[in-house]
Backbone as XML, in Angstrom:
<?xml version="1.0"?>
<chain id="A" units="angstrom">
  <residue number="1" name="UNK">
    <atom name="N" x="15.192" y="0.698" z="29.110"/>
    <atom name="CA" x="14.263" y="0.255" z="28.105"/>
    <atom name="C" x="14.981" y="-0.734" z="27.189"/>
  </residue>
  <residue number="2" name="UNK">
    <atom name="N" x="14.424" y="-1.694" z="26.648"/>
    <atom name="CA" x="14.631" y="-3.143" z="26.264"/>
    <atom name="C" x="14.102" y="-3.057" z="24.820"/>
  </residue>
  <residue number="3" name="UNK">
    <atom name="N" x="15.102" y="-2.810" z="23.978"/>
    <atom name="CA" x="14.767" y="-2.806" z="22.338"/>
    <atom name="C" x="15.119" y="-4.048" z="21.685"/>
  </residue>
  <residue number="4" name="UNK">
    <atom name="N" x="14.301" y="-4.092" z="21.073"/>
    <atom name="CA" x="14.219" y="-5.734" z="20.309"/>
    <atom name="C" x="14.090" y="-5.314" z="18.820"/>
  </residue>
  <residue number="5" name="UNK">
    <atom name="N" x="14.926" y="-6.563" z="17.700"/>
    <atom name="CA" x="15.097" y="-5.817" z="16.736"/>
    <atom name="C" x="14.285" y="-7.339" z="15.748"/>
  </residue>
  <residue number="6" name="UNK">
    <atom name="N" x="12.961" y="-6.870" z="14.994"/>
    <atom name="CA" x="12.395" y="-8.258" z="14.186"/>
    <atom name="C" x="12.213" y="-7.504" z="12.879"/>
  </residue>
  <residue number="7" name="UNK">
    <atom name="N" x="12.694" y="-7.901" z="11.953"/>
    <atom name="CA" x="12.585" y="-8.242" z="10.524"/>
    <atom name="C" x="13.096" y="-6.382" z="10.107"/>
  </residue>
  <residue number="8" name="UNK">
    <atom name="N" x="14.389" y="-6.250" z="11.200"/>
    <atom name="CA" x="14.908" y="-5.246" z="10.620"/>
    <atom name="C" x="14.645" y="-3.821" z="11.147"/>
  </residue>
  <residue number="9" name="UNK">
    <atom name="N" x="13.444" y="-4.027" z="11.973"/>
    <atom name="CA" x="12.486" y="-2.728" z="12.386"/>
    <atom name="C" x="12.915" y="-2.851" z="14.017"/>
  </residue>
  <residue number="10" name="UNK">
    <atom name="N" x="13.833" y="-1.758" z="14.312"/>
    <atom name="CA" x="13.786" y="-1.842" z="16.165"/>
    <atom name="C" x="12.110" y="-1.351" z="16.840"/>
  </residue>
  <residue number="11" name="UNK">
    <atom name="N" x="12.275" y="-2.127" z="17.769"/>
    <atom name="CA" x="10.751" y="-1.665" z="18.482"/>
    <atom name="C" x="10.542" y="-2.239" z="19.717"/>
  </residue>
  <residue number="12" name="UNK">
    <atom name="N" x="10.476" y="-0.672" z="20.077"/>
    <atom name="CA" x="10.432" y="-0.922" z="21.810"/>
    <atom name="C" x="9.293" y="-1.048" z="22.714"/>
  </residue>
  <residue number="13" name="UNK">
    <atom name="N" x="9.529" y="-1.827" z="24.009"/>
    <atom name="CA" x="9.026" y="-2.707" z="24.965"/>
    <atom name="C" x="7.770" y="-1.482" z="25.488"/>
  </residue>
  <residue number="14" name="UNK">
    <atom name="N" x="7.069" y="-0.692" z="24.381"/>
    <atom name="CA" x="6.041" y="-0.007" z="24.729"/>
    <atom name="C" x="5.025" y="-0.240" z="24.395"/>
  </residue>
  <residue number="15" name="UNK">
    <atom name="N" x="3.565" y="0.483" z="25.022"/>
    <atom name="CA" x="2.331" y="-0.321" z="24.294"/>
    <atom name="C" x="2.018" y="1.021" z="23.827"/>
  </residue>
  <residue number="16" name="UNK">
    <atom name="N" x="1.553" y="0.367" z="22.379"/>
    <atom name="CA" x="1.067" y="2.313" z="21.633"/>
    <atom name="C" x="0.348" y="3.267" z="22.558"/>
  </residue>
  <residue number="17" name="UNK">
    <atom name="N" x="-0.044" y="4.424" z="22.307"/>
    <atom name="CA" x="-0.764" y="5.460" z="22.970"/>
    <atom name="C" x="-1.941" y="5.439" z="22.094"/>
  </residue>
  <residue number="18" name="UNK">
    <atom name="N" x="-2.999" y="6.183" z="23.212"/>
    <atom name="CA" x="-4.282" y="6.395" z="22.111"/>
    <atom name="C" x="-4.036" y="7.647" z="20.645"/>
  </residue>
  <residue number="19" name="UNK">
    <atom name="N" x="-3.061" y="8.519" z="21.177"/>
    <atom name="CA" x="-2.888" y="9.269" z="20.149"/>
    <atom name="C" x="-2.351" y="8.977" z="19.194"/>
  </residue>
  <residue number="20" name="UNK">
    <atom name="N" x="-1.656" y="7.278" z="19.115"/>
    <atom name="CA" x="-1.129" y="6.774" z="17.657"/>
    <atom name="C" x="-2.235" y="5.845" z="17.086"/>
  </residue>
  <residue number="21" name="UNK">
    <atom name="N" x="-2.961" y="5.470" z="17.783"/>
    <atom name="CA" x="-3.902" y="4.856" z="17.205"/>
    <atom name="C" x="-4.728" y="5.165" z="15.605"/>
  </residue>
  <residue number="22" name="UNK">
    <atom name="N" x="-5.167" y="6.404" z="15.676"/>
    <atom name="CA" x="-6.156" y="7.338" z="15.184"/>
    <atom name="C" x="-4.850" y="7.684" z="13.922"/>
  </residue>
  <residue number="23" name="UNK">
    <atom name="N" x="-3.692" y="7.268" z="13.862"/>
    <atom name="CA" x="-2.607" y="7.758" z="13.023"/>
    <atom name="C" x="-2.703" y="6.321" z="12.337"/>
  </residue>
  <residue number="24" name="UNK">
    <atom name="N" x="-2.254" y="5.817" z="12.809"/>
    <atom name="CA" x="-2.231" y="4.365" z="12.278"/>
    <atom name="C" x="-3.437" y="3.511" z="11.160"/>
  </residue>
  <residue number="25" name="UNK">
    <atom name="N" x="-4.832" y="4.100" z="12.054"/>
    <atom name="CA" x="-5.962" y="3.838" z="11.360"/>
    <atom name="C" x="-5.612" y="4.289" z="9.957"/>
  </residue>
  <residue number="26" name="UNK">
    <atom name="N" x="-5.525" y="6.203" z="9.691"/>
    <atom name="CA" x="-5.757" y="6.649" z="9.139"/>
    <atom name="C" x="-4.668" y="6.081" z="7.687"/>
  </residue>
  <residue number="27" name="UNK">
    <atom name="N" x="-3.775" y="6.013" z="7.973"/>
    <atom name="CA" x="-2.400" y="4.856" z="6.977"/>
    <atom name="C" x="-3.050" y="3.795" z="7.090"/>
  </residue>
  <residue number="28" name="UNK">
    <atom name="N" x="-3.681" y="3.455" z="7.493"/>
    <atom name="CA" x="-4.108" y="1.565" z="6.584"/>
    <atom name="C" x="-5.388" y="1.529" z="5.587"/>
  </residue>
  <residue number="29" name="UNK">
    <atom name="N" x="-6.221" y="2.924" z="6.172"/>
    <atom name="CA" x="-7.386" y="3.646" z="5.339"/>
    <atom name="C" x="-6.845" y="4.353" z="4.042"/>
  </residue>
  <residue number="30" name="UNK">
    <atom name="N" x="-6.004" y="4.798" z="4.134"/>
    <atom name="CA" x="-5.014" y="5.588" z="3.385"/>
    <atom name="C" x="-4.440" y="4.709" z="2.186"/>
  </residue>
  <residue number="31" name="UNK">
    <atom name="N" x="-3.646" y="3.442" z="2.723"/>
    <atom name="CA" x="-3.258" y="2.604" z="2.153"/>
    <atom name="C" x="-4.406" y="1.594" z="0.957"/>
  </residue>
  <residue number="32" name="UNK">
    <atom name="N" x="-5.346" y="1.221" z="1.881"/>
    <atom name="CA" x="-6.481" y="0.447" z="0.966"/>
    <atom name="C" x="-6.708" y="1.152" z="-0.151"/>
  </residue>
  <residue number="33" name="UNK">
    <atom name="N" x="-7.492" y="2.751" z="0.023"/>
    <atom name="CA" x="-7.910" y="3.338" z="-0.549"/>
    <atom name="C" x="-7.219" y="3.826" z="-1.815"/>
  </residue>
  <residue number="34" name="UNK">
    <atom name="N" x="-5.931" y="3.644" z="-1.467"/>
    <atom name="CA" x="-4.912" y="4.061" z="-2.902"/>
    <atom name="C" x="-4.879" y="2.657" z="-3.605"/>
  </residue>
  <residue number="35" name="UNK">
    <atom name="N" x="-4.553" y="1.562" z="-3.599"/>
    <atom name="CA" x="-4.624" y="0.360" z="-4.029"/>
    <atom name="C" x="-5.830" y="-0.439" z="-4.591"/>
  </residue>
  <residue number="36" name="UNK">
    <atom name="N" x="-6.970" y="0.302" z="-3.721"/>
    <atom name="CA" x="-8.321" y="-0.048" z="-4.543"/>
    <atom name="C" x="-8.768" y="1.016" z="-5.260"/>
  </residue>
  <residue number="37" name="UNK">
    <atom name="N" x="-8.385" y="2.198" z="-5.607"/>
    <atom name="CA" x="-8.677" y="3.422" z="-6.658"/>
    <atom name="C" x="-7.983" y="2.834" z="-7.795"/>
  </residue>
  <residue number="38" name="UNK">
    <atom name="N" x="-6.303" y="2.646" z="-7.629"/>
    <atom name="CA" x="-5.707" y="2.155" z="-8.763"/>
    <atom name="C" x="-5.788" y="0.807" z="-9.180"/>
  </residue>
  <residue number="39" name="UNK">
    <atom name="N" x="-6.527" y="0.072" z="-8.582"/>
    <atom name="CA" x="-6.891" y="-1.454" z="-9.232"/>
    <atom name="C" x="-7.991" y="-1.293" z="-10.143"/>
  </residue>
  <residue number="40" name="UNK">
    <atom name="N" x="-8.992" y="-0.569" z="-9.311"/>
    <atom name="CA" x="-10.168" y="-0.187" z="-10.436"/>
    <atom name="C" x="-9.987" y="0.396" z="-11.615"/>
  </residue>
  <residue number="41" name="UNK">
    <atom name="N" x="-9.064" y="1.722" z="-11.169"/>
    <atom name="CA" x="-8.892" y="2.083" z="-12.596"/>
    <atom name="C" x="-7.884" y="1.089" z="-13.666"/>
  </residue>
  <residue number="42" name="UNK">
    <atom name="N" x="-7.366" y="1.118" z="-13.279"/>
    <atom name="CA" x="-6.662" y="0.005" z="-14.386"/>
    <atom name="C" x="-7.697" y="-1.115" z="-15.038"/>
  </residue>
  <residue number="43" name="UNK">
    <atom name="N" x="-8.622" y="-1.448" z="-13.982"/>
    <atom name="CA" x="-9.203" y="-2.690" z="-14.564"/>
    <atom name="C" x="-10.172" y="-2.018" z="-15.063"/>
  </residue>
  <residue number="44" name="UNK">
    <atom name="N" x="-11.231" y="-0.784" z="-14.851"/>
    <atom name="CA" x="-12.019" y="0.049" z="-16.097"/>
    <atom name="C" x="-11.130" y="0.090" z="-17.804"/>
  </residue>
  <residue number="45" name="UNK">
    <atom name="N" x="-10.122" y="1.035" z="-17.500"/>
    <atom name="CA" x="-9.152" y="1.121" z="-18.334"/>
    <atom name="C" x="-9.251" y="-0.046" z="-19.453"/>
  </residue>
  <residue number="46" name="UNK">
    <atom name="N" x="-8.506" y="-1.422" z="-18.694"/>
    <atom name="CA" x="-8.334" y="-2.675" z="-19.717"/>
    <atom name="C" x="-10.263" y="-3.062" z="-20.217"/>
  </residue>
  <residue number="47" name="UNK">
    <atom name="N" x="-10.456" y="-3.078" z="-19.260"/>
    <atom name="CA" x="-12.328" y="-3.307" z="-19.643"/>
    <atom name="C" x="-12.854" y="-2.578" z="-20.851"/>
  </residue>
  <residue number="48" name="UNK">
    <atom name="N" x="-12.473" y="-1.132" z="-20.903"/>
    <atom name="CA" x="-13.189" y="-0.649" z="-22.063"/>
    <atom name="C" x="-11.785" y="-0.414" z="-23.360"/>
  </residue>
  <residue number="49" name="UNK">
    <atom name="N" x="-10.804" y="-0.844" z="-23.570"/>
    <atom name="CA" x="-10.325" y="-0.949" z="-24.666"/>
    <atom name="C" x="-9.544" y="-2.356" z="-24.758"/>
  </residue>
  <residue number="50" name="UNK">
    <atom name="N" x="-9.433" y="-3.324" z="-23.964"/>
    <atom name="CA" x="-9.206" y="-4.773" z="-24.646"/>
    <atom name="C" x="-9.966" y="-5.892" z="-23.846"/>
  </residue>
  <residue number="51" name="UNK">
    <atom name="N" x="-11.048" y="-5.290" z="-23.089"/>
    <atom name="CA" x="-11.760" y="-6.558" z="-22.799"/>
    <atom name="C" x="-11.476" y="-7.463" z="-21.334"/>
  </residue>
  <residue number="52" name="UNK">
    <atom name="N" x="-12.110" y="-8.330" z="-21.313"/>
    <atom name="CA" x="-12.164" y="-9.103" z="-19.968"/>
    <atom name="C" x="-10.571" y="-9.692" z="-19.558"/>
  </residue>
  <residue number="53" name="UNK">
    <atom name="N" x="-9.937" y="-10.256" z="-20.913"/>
    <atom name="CA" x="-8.289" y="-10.559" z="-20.199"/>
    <atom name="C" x="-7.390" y="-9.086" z="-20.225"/>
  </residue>
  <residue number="54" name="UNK">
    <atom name="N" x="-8.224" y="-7.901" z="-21.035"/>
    <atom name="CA" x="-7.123" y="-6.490" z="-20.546"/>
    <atom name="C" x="-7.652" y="-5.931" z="-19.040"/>
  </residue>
  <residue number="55" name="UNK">
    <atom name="N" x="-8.296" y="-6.343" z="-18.713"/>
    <atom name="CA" x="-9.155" y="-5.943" z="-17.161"/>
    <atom name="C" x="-8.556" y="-6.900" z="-16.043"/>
  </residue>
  <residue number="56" name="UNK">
    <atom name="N" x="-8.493" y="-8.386" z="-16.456"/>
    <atom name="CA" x="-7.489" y="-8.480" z="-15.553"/>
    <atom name="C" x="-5.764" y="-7.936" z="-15.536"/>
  </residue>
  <residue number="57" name="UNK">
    <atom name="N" x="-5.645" y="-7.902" z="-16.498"/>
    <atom name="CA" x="-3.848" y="-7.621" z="-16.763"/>
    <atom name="C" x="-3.699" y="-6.381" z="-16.318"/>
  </residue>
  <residue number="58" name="UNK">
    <atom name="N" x="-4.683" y="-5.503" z="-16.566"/>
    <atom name="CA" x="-4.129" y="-4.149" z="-15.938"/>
    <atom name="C" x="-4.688" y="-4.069" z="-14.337"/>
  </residue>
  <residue number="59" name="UNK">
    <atom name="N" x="-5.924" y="-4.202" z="-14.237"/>
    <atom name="CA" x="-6.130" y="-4.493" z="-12.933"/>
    <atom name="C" x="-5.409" y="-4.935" z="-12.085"/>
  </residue>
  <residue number="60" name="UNK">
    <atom name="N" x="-4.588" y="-6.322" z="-12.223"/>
    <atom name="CA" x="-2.836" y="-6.663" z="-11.920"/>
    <atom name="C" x="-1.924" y="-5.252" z="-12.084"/>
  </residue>
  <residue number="61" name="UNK">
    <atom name="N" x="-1.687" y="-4.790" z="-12.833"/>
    <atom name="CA" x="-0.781" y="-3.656" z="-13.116"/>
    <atom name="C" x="-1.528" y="-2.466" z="-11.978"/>
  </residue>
  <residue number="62" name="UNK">
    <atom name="N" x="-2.188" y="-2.381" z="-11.782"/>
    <atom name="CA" x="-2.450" y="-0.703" z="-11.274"/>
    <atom name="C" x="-2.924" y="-1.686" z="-9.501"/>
  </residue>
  <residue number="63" name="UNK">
    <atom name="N" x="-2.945" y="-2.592" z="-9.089"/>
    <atom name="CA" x="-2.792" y="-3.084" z="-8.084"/>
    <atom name="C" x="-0.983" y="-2.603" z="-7.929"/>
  </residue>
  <residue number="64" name="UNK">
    <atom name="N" x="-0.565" y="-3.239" z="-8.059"/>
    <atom name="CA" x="0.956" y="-3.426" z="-8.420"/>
    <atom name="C" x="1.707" y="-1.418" z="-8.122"/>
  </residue>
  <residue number="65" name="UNK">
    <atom name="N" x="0.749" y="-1.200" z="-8.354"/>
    <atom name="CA" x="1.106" y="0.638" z="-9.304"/>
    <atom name="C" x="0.692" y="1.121" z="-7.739"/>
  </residue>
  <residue number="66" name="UNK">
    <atom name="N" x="-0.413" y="1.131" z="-7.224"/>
    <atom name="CA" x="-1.342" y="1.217" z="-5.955"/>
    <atom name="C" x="-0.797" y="0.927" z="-5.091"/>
  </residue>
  <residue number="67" name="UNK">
    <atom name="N" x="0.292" y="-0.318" z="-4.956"/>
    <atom name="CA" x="1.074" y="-0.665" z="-3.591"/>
    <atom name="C" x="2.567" y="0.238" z="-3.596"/>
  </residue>
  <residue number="68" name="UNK">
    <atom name="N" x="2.889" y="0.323" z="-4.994"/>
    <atom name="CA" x="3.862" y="1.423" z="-4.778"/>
    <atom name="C" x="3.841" y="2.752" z="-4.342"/>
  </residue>
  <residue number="69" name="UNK">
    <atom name="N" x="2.240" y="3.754" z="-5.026"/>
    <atom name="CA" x="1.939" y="4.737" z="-4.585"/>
    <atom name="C" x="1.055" y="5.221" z="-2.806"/>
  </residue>
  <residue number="70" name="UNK">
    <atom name="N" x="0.993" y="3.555" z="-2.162"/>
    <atom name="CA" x="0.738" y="3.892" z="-1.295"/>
    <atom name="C" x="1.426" y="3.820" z="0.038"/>
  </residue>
  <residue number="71" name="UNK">
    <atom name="N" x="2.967" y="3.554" z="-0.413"/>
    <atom name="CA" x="4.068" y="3.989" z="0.581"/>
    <atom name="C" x="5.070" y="4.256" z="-0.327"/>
  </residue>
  <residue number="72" name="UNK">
    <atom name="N" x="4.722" y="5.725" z="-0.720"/>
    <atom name="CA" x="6.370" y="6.345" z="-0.894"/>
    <atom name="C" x="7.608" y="5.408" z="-0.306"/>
  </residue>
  <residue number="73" name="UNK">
    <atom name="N" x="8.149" y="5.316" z="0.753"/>
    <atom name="CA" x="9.200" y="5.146" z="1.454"/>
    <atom name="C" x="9.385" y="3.771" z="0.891"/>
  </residue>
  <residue number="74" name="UNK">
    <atom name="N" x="8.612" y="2.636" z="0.624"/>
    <atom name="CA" x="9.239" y="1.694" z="-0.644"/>
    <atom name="C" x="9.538" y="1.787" z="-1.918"/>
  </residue>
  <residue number="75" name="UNK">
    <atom name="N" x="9.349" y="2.952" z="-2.371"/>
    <atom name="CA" x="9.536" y="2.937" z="-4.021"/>
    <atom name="C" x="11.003" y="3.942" z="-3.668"/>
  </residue>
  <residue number="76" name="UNK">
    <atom name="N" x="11.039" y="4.507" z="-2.678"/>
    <atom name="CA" x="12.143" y="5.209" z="-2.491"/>
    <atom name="C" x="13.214" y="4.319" z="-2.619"/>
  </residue>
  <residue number="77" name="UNK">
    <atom name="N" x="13.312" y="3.681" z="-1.836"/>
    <atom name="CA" x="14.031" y="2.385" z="-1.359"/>
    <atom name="C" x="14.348" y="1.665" z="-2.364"/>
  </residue>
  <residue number="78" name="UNK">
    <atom name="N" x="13.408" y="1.330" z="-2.996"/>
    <atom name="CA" x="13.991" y="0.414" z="-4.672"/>
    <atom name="C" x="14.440" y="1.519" z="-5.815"/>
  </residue>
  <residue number="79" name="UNK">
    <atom name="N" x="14.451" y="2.484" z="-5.250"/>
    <atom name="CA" x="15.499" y="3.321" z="-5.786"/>
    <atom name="C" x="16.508" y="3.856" z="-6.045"/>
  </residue>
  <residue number="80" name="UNK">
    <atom name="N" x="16.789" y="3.812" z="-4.785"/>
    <atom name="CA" x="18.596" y="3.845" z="-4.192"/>
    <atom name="C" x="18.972" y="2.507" z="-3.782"/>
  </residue>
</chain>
């Protein structure tokens, strides 16, 4: 077997299975869903106590907040 190594990640000369599929879905569903909960809230948040430029700024912030909480294993990483 023939491992090839791109942007750090080894990955081998296989084609997924149907049983990773249904895994995979569920992490990118997983992923959206944390990043668009915490964008909203942030941008409710800035909306009802400073208004249309605190709705974008936090909305920015809890986007930001949302991509961290929706892979552990990077916030780990900028940790150590």
């Amino acid at each position: 077997m023939q491992v090839d190594v791109y942007a750090g990640v080894a990955m081998a000369d296989e084609k997924p299975t149907n049983s990773g599929r249904p895994v995979s879905a569920l992490k990118v569903v997983w992923s959206v869903s944390i990043v668009l909960a915490a964008t909203a809230i942030g941008a409710h948040y800035g909306w009802d106590n400073h208004g249309f430029v605190g709705a974008l700024a936090l909305g920015f912030v809890g986007f930001v907040g949302g991509c961290f909480l929706s892979s552990p294993s990077l916030l780990l990483q900028l940790l150590s």
